[in-house]
LOSE-558622 format. One line per 2 residues: number of its first residue (from 1); their letters; for each residue x, y, z of N, C-alpha, C, CB. Coordinates in steps of 0.2 Angstrom, whole numbers, plus 5000, padded with zeros to 4 digits. Glycine has a CB too. Layout:
BEGIN
NUM> A> X:Y:Z:X:Y:Z:X:Y:Z:X:Y:Z; ...
END
This chain:
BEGIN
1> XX> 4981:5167:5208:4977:5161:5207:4973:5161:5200:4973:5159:5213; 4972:5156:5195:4970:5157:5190:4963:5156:5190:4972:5154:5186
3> XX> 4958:5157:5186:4951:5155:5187:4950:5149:5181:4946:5161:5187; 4944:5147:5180:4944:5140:5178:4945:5142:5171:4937:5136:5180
5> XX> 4941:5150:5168:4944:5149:5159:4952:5149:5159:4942:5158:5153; 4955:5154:5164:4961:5152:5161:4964:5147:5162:4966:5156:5162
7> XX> 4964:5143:5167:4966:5135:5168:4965:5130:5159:4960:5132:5175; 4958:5133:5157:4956:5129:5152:4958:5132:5146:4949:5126:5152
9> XX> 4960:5139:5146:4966:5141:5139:4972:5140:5140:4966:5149:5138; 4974:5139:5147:4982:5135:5149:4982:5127:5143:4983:5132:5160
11> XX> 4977:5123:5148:4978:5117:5146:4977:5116:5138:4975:5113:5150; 4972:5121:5135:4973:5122:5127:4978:5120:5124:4972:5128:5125
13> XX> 4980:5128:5128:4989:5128:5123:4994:5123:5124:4994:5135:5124; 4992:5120:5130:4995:5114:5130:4997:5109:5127:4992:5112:5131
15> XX> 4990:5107:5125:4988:5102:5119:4990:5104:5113:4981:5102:5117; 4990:5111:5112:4991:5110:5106:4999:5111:5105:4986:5115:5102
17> XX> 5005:5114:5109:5009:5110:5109:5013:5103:5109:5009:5111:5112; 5008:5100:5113:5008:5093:5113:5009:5090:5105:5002:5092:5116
19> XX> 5003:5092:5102:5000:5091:5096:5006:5092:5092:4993:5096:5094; 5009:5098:5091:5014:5101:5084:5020:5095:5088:5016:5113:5084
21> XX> 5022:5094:5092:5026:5091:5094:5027:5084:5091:5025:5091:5100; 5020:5081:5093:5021:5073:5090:5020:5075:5082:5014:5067:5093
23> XX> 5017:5080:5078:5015:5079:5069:5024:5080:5070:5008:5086:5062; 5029:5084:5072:5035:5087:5070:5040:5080:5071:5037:5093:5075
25> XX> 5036:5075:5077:5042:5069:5079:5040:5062:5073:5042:5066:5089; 5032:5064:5070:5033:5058:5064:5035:5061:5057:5025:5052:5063
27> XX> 5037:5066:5055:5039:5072:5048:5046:5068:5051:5037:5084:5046; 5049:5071:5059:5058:5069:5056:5059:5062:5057:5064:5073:5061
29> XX> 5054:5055:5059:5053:5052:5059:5057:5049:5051:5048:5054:5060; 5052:5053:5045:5052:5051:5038:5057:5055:5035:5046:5052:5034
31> XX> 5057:5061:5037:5063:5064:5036:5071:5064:5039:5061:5071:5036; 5073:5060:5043:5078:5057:5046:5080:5067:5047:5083:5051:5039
33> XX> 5086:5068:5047:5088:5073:5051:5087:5081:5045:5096:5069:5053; 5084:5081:5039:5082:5085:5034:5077:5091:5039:5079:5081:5028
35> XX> 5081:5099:5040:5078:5102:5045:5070:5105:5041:5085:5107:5048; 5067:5105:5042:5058:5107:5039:5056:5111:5043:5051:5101:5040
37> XX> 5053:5118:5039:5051:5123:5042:5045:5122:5043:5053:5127:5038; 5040:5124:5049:5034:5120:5051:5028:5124:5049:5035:5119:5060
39> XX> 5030:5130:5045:5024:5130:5039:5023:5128:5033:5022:5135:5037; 5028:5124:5032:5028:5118:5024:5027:5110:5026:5035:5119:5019
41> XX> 5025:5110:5033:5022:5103:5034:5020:5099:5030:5019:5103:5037; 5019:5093:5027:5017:5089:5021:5009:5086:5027:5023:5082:5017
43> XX> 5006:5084:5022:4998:5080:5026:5002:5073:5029:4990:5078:5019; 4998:5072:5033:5001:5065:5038:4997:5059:5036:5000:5065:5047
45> XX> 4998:5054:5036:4994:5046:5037:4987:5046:5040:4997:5041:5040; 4983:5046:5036:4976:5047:5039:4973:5040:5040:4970:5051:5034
47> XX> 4975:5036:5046:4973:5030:5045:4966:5029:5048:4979:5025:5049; 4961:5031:5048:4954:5031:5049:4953:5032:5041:4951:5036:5054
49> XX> 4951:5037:5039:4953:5037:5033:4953:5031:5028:4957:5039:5033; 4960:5028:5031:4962:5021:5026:4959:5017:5027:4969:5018:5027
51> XX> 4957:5016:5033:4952:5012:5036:4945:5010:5033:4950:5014:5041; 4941:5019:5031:4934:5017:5028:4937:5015:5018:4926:5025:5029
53> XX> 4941:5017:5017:4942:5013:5012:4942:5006:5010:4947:5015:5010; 4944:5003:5016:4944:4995:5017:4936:4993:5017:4949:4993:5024
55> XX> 4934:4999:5022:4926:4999:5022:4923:5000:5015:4922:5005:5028; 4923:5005:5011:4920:5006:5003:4921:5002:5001:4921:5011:4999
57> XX> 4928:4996:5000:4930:4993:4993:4925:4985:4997:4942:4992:4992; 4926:4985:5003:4920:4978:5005:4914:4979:5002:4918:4976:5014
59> XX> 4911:4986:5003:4903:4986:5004:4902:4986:4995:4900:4995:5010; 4906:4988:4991:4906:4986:4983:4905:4980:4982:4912:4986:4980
61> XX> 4904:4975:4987:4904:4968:4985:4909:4966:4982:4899:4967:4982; 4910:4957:4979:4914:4955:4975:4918:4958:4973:4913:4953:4972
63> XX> 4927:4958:4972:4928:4963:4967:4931:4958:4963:4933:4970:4968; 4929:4952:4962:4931:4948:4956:4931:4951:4950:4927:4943:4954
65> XX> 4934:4947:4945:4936:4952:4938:4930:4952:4932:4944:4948:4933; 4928:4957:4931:4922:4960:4927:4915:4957:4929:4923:4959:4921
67> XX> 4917:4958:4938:4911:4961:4942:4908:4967:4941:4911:4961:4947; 4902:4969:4947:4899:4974:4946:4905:4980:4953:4888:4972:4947
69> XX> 4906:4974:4958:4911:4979:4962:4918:4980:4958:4912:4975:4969; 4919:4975:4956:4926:4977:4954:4927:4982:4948:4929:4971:4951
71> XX> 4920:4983:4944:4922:4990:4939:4922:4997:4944:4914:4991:4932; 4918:4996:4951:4914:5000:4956:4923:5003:4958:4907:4997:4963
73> XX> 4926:4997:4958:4931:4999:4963:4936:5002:4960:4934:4993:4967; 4938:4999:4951:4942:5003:4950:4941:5009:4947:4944:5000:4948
75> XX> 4936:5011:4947:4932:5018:4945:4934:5022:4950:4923:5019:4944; 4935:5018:4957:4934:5023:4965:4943:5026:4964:4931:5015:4977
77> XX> 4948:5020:4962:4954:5022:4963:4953:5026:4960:4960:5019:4961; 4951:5025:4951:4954:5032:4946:4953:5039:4948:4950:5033:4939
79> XX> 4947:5039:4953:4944:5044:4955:4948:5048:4958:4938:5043:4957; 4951:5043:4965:4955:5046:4971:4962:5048:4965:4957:5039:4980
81> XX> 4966:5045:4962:4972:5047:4957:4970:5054:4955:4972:5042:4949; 4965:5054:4951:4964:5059:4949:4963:5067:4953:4960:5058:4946
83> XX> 4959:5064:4957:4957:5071:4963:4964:5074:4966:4952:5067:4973; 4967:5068:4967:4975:5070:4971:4979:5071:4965:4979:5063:4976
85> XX> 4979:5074:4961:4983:5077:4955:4990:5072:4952:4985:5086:4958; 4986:5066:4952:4991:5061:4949:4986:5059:4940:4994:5052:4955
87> XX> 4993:5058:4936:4993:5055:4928:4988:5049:4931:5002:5052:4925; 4983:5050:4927:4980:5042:4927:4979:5037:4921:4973:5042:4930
89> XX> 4981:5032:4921:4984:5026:4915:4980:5020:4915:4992:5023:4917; 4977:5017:4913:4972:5012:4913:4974:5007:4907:4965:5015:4913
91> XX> 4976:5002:4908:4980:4997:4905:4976:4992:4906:4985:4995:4907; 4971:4989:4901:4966:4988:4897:4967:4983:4892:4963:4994:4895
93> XX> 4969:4975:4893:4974:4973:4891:4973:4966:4893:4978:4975:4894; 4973:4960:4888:4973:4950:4889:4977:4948:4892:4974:4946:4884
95> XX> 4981:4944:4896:4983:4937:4897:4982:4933:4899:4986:4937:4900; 4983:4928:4894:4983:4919:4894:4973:4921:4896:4990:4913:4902
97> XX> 4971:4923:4890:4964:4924:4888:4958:4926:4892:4963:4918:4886; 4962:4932:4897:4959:4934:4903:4959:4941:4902:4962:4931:4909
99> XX> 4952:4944:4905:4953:4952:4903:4956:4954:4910:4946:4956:4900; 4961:4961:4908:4966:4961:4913:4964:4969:4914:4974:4958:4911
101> XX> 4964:4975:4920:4962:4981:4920:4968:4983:4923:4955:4982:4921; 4974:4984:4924:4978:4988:4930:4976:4996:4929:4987:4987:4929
103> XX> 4979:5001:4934:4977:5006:4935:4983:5009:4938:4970:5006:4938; 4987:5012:4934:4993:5015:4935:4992:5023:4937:4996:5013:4929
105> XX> 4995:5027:4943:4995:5032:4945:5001:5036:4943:4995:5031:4951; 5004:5041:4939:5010:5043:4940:5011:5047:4942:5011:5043:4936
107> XX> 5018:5052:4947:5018:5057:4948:5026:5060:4947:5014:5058:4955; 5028:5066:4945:5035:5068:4947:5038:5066:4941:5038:5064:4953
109> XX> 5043:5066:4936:5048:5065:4932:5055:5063:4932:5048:5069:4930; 5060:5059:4929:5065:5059:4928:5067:5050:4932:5068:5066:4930
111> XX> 5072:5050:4936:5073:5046:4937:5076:5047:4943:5075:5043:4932; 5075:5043:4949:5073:5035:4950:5066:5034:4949:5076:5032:4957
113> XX> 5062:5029:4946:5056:5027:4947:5055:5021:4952:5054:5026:4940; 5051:5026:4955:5049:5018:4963:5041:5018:4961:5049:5021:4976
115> XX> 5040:5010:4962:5033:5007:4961:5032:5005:4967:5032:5001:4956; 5025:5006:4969:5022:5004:4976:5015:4999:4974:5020:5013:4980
117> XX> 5015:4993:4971:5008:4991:4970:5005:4987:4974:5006:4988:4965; 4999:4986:4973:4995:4979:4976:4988:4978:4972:4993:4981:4985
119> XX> 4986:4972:4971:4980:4968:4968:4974:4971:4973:4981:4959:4970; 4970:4976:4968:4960:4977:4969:4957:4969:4968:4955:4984:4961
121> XX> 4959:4965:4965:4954:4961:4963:4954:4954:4969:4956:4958:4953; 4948:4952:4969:4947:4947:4975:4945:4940:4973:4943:4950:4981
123> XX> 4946:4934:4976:4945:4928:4973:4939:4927:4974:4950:4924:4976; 4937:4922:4968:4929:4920:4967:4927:4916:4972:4928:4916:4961
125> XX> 4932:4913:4975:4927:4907:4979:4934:4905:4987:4925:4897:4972; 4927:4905:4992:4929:4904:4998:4935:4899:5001:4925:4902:5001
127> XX> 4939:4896:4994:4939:4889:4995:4946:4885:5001:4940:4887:4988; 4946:4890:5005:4951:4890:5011:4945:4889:5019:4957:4900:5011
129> XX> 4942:4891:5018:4935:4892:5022:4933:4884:5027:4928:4893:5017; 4934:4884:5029:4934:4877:5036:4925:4872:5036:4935:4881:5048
131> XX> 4921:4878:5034:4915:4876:5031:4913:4876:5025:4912:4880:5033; 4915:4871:5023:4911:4867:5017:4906:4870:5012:4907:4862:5019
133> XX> 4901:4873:5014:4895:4878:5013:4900:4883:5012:4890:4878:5019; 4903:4886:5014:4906:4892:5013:4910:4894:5009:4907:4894:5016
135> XX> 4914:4887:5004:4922:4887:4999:4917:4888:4992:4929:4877:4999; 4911:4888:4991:4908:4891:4986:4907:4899:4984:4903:4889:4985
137> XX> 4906:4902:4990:4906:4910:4989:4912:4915:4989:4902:4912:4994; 4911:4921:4987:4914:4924:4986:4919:4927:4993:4911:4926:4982
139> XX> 4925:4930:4990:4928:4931:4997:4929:4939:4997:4937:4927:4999; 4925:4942:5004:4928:4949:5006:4931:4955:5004:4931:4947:5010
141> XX> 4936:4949:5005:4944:4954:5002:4944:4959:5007:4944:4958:4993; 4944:4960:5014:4945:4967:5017:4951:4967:5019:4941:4969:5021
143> XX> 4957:4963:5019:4963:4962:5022:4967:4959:5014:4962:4958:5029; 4965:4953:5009:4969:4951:5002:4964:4954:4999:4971:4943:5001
145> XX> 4967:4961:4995:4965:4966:4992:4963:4972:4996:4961:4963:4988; 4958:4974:5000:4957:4980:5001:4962:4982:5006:4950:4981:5004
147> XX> 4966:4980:5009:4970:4985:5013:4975:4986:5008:4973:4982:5020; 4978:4984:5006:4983:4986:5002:4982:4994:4997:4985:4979:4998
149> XX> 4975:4992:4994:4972:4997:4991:4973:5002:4994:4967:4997:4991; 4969:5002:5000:4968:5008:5002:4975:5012:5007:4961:5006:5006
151> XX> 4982:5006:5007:4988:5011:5009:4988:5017:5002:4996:5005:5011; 4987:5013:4997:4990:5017:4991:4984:5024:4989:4992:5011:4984
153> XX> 4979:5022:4992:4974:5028:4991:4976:5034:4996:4966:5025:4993; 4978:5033:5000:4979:5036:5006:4986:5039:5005:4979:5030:5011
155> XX> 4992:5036:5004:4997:5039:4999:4997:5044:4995:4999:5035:4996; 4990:5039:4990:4990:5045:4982:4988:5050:4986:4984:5044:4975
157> XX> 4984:5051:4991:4981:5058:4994:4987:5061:4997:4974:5057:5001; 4992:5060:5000:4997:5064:5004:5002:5065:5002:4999:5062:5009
159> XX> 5004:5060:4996:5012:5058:4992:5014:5065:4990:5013:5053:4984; 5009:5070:4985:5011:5074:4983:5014:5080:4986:5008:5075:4980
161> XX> 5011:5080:4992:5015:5089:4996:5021:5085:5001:5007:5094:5004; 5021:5079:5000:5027:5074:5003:5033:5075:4996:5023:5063:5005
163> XX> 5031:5073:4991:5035:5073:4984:5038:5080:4981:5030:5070:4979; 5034:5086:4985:5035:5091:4982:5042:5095:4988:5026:5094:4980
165> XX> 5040:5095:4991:5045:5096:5001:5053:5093:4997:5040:5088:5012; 5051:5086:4998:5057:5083:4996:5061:5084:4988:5055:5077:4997
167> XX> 5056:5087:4984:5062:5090:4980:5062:5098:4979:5061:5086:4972; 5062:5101:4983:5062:5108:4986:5071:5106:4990:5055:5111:4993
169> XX> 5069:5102:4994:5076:5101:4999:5083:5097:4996:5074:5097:5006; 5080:5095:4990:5086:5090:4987:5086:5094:4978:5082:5079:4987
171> XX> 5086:5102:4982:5087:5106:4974:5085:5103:4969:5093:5107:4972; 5079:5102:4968:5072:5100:4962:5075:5095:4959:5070:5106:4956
173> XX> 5079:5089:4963:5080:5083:4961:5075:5079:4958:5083:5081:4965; 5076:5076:4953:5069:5072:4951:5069:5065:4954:5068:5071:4942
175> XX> 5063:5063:4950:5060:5056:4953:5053:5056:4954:5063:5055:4958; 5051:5050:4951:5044:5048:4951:5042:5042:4956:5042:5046:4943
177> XX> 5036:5042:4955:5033:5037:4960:5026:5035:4954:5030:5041:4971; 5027:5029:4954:5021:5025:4951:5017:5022:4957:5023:5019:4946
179> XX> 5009:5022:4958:5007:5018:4960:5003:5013:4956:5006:5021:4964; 5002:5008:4957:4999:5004:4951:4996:4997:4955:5006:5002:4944
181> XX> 4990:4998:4953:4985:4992:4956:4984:4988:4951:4978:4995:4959; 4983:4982:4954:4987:4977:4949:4977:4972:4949:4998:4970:4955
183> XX> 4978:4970:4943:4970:4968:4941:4973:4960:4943:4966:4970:4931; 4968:4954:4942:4970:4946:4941:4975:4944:4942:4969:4943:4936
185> XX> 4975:4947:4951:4982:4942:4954:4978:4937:4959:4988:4948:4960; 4972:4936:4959:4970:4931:4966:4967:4928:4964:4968:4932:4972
187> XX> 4966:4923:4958:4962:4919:4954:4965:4913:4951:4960:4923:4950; 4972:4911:4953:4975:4904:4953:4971:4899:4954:4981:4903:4956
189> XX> 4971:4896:4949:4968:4887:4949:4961:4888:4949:4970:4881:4955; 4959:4892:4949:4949:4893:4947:4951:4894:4941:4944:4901:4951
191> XX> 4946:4887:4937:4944:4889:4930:4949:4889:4924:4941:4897:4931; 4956:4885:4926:4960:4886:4921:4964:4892:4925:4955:4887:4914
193> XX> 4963:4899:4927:4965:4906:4927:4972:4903:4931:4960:4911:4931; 4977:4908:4931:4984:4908:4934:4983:4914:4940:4991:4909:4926
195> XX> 4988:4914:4943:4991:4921:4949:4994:4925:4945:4997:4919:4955; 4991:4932:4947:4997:4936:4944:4995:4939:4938:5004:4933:4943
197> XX> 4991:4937:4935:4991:4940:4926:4990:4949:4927:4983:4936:4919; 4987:4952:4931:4990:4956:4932:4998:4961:4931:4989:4955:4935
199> XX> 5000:4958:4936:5006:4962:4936:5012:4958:4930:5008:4960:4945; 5008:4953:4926:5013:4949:4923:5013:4952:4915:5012:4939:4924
201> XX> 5007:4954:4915:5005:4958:4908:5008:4967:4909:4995:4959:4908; 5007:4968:4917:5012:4975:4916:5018:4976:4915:5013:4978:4919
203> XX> 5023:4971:4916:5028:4971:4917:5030:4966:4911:5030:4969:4924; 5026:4964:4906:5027:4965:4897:5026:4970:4895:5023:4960:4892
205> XX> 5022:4974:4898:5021:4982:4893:5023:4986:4893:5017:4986:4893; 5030:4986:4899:5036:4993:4902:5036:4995:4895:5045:4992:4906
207> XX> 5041:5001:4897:5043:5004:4890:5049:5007:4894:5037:5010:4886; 5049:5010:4901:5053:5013:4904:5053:5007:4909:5052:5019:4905
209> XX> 5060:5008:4911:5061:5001:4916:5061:5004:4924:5070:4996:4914; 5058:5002:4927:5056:5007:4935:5066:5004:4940:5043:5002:4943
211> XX> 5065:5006:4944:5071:5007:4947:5071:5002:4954:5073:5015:4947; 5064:5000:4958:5060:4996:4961:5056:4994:4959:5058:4996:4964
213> XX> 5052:4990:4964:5045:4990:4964:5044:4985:4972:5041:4986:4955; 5040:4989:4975:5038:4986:4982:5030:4985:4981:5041:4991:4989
215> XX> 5027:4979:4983:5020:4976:4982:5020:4976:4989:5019:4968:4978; 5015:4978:4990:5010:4976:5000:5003:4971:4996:5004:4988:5006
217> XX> 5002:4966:5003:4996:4960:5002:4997:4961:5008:4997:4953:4997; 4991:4961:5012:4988:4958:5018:4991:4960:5021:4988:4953:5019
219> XX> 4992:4968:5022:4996:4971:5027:4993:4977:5033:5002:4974:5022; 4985:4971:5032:4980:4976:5038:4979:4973:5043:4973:4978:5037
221> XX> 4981:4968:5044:4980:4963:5049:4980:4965:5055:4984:4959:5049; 4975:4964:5059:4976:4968:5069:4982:4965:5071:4970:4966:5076
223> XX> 4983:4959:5068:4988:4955:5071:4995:4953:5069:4986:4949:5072; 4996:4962:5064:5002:4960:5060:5008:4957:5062:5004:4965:5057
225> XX> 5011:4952:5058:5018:4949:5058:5019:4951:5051:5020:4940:5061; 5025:4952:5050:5026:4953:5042:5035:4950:5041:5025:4964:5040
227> XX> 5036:4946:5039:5042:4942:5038:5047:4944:5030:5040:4934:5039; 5053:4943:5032:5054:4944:5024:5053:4938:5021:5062:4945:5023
229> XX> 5051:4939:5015:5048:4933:5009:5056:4930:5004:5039:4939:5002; 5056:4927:5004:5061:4922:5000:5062:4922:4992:5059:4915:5003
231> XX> 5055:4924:4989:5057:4928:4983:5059:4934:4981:5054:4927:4979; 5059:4940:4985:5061:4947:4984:5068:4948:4984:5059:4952:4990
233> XX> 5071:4953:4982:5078:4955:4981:5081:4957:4987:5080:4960:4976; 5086:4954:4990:5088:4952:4997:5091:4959:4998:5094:4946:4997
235> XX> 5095:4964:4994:5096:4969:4995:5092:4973:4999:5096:4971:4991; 5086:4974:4995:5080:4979:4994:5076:4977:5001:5076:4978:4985
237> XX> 5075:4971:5004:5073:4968:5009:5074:4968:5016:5073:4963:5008; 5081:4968:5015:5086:4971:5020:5087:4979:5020:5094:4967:5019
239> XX> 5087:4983:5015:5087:4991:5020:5080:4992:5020:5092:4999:5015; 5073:4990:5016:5065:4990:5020:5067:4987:5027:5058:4985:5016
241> XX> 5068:4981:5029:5067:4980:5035:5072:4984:5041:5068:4973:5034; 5077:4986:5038:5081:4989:5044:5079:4996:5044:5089:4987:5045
243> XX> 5074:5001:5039:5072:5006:5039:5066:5003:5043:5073:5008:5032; 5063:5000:5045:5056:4998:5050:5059:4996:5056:5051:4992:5048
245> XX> 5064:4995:5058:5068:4992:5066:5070:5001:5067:5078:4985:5065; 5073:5006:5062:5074:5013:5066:5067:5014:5068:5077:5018:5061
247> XX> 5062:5015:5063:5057:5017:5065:5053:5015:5070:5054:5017:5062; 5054:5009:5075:5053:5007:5079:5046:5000:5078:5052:5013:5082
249> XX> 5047:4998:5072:5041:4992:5069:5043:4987:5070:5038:4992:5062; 5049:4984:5073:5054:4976:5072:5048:4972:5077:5065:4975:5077
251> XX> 5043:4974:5079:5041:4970:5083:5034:4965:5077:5039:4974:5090; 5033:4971:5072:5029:4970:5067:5030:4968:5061:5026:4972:5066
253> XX> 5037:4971:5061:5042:4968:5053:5048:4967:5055:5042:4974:5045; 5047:4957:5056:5053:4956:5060:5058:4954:5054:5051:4950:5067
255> XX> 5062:4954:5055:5069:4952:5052:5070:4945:5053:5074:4957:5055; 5066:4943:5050:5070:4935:5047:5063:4931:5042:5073:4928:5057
257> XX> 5068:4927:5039:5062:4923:5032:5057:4920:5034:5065:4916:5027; 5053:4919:5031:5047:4914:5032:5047:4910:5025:5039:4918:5034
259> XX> 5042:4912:5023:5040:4908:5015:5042:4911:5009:5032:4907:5015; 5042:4907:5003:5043:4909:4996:5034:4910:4994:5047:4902:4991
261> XX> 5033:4916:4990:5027:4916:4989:5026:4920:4981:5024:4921:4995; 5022:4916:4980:5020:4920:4972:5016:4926:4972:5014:4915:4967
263> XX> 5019:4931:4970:5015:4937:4972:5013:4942:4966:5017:4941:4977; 5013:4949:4964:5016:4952:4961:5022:4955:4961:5012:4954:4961
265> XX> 5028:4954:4965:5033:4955:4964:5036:4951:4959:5036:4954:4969; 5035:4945:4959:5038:4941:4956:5040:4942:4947:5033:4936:4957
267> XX> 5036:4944:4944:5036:4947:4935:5042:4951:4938:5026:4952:4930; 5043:4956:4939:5048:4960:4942:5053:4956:4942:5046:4963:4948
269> XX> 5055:4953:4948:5060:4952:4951:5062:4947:4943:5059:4948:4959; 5059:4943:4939:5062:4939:4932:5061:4944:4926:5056:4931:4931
271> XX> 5060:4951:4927:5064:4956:4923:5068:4959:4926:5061:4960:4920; 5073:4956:4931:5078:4961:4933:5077:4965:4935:5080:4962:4930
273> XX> 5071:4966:4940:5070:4973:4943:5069:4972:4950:5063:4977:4941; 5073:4976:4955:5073:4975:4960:5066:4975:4962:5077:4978:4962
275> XX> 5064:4970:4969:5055:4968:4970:5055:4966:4975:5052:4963:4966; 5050:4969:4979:5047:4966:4987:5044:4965:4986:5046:4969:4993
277> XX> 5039:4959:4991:5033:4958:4993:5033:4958:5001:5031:4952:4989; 5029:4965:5002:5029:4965:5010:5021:4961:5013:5030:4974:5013
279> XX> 5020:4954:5016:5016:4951:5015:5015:4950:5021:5016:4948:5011; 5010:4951:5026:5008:4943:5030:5003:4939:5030:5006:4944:5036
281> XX> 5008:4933:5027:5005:4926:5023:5003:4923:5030:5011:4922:5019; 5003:4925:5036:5001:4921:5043:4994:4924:5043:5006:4923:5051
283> XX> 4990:4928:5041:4983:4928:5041:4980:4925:5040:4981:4931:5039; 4976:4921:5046:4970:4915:5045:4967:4916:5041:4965:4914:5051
285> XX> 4961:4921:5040:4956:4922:5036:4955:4923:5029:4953:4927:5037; 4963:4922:5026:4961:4923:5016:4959:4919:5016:4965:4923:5010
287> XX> 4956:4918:5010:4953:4916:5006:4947:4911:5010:4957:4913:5003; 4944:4915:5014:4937:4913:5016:4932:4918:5018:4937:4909:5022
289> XX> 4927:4918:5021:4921:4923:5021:4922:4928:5027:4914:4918:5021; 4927:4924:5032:4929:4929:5038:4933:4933:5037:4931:4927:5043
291> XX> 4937:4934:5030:4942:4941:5027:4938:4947:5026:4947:4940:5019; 4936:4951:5033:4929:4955:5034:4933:4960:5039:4921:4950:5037
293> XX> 4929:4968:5036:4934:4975:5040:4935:4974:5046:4931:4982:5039; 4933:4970:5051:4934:4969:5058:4940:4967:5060:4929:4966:5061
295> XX> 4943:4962:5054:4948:4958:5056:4956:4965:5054:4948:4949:5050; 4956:4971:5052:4959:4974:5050:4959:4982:5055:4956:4974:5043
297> XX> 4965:4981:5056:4967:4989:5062:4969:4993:5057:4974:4988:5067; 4967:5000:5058:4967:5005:5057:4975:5007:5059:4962:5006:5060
299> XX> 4980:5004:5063:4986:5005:5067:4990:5003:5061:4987:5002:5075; 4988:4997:5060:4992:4992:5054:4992:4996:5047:4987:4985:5054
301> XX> 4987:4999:5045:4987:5004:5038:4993:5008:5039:4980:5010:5037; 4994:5013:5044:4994:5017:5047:5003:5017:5049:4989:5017:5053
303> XX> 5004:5011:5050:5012:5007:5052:5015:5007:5043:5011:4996:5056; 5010:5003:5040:5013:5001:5033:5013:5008:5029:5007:4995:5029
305> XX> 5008:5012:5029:5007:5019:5027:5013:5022:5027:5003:5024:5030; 5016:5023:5035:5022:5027:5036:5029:5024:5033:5023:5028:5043
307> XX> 5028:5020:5034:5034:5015:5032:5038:5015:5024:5031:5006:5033; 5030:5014:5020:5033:5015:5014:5036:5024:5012:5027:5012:5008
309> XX> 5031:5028:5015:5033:5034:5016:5041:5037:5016:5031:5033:5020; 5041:5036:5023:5048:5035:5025:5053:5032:5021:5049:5033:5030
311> XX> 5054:5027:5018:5058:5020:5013:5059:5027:5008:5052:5011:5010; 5051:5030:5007:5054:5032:4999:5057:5039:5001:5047:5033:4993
313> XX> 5057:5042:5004:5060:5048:5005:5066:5047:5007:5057:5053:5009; 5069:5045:5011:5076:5044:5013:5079:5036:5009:5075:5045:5022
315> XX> 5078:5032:5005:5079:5028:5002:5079:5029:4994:5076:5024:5004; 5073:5026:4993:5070:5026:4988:5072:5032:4982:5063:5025:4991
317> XX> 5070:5037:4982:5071:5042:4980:5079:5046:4981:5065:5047:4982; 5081:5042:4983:5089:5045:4984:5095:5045:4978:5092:5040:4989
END
């Protein structure tokens, strides 16, 4: 008969079985059937983590365009880019007489190039807001703009021992991943200003032509539904979506259209580049004062984290 330490050194090693079990069933998860030796594990999705990033980029306040939060916030990306040993690019730049800041991540070489973006900047005024009193102030942004952010912060922290595994096992095949936060996308019809000048001034500045580009907006939602959007490239929409039905997400990224939406995909998709926008446009709270970190799961980063993940290793980079 055992006594109680070893009962509780049993159920240890238990656990921690347990434990190597599930990090091993979400790596083959992303790595589809590519056999991984389990001391070159890559870092997993840290969706708490992702989480207080949605918490830092709110508590910046405003991140309207040449605010005091919005210089806060993009300083906070460059910072995380940089820490996690990616190229950092800062495109510093006009459209249609607006100052425009994107913040481009680069990592890896050659070709295929995949873009993964989303919009830091948040809209000036409530004006979706059911309260009157409240379509004058400024909006939140913890679900249209900080979550999106903070999947790609969260990425730029893990991509590289993910990017580096995968071209070990595909005999030092190249390929790059850009990640690029897109400035003055949520400021249509305030003030004269258009949607998009972000992403619409990047995609005048290429030089090199990327090979996608998939955009996340509002993809924190506790109550994610996420539909295919009607201006992305039907291709590229259909193997994301049926790469999220293996993975077991069809119940959160269902397979069928909803709406046409202006996003940052768009500049893309009218240069001939293939272009997602993975969006849930069914979120009550944009563009009012209740798009605040409570309305945003931690599960939902965590779903979308893995997702683009996986897409890019066994797709994307193929």
């Amino acid at each position: 008969m055992m006594n109680n330490h070893q009962i509780s050194s049993v159920c240890k090693q238990a656990r921690l079985k347990i434990s190597i079990i599930l990090v091993l069933s979400v790596v083959g998860m992303i790595y589809g059937c590519t056999t991984i030796d389990s001391g070159e594990l890559p870092v997993q999705f840290n969706a708490q983590r992702a989480f207080q990033d949605v918490e830092k980029q709110v508590s910046l306040g405003p991140r309207t365009p040449d605010s005091p939060g919005h210089r806060k916030t993009a300083e906070l990306i460059s910072l995380v880019l940089d820490s996690a040993g990616w190229e950092v690019q800062i495109q510093d730049t006009k459209r249609s007489g607006f100052s425009v800041k994107n913040i481009i991540g680069k990592y890896g070489q050659g070709r295929p190039i995949i873009i993964f973006g989303a919009h830091y900047d948040t809209r000036m005024f409530a004006d979706r807001d059911l309260n009157p009193a409240n379509q004058g102030l400024p909006v939140p942004g913890a679900n249209d703009g900080a979550s999106g952010v903070a999947v790609l912060l969260e990425l730029a922290r893990i991509l590289p021992s993910h990017l580096e595994l995968h071209k070990s096992s595909q005999e030092n095949k190249n390929g790059q991943v850009w990640l690029v936060f897109f400035d003055a996308e949520d400021n249509g019809k305030i003030a004269g200003r258009e949607w998009i000048l972000g992403s619409r001034a990047f995609v005048e500045q290429l030089i090199e032509k990327p090979d996608a580009a998939i955009i996340i907006d509002m993809i924190g939602d506790a109550n994610l539904d996420v539909y295919k959007e009607k201006n992305s490239t039907p291709e590229l929409v259909d193997q994301i979506w049926s790469h999220a039905e293996k993975l077991g997400y069809g119940d959160k990224i269902i397979p069928k259209y909803d709406k046409r939406i202006i996003d940052d995909h768009v500049p893309f998709i009218e240069a001939g580049i293939p272009s997602v926008d993975i969006i849930d446009f069914n979120y009550p709270y944009y563009h009012t004062v209740q798009d605040t970190p409570d309305k945003v799961s931690p599960a939902s980063l965590k779903l979308m984290g893995e997702l683009l993940l996986s897409w890019l290793i066994n797709h994307g980079l193929q």
